[in-house]
N, C-alpha and C positions, 0 to 999 in steps of 0.2 A: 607142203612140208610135212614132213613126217611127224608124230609123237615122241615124247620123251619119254626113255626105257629107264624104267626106276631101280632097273633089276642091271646094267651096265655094270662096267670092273669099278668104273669112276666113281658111282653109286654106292658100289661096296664099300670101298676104301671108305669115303666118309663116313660112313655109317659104322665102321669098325668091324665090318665081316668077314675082311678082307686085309692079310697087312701089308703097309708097306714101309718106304725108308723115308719117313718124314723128313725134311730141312726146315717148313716155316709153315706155321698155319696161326692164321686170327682169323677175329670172328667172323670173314667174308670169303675169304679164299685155303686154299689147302695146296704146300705141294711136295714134290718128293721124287727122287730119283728113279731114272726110268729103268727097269729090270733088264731091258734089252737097251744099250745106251748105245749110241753111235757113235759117242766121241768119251773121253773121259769127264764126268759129270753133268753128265745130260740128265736133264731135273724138265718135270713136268707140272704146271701149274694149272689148277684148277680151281672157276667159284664149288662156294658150299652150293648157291642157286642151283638148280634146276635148268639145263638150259642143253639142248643137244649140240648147238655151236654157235658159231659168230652171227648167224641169219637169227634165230630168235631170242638171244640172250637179253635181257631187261639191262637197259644204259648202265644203271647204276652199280649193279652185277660185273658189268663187263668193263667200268671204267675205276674199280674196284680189285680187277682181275690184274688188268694191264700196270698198275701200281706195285702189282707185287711180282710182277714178269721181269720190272723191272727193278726191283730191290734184290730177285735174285740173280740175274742177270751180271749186275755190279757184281756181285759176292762169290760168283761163279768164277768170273773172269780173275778176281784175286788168289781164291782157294785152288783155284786149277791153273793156276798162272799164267793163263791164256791170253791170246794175240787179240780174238776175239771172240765175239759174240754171232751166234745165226739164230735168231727166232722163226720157228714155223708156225704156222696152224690150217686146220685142213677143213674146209665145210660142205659136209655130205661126202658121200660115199666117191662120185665121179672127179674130185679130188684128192683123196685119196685117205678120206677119214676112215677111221677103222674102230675106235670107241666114240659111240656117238654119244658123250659128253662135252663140250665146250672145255681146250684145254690148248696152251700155248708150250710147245719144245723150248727148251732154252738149252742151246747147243752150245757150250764152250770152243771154241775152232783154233786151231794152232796153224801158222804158218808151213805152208809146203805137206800138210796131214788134208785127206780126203775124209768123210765122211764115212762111217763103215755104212752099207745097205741095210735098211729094216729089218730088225728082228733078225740079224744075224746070229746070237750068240745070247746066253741069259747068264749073269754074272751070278758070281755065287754071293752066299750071303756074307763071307768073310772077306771080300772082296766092298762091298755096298755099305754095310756098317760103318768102315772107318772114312767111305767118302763120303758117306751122310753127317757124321761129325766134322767132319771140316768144312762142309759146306755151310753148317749150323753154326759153329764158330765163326767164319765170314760174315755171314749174315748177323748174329748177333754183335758184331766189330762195327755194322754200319752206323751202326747206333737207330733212335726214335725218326 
């Protein structure tokens, strides 16, 4: 298995070198809207760890992750008043990983609507802004 690149987008963002459209971060996980979304409010969740994907993530990291995939998950499906929910995650390249950071899609899905394809299209910012506050308000709705 490969090393983990400290220098990734994913890496950025945490770091604050990088911005993006937050929804939810504590002190273990980070996440936030994907620039190129495939459905409307497709959010991307990420640990603060260290980890290139699901093959070497430390448990606690990763079951830390998955708590808050699924806190936005809930809050997604509210704020985008979706049918349902698709979680992805991709490990290593020959699946079809592309930022080798450890990071779960959380894909709101609507009835009779397909998926757009990857990185078709990059939302603009006035666009992202006001679906980042609604998805922050969902989540803050869920309550502790």
């Amino acid at each position: 298995m490969s090393v983990y690149d400290r220098d990734n987008i994913f890496a950025k963002i945490l770091r604050g070198e990088v911005p993006s459209f937050k929804v939810h971060e504590d002190d273990h996980t980070l996440a936030f809207l994907d620039i190129m979304p495939r459905t409307l409010g497709h959010t991307l969740v990420i640990p603060k760890a260290p980890a290139r994907n699901l093959l070497d993530a430390p448990s606690d990291a990763l079951s830390r992750t998955i708590l808050a995939v699924q806190r936005v998950a809930k809050a997604a499906k509210i704020a985008f008043a979706a049918d349902g929910v698709t979680l992805l995650q991709f490990s290593e390249q020959a699946s079809g990983q592309v930022v080798f950071h450890l990071h779960f899609h959380v894909l709101p899905r609507y009835d009779g609507i397909p998926l757009l394809p990857p990185q078709t299209n990059m939302e603009s910012n006035e666009t992202l802004v006001p679906r980042a506050a609604k998805l922050r308000a969902a989540i803050a709705n869920l309550g502790v």
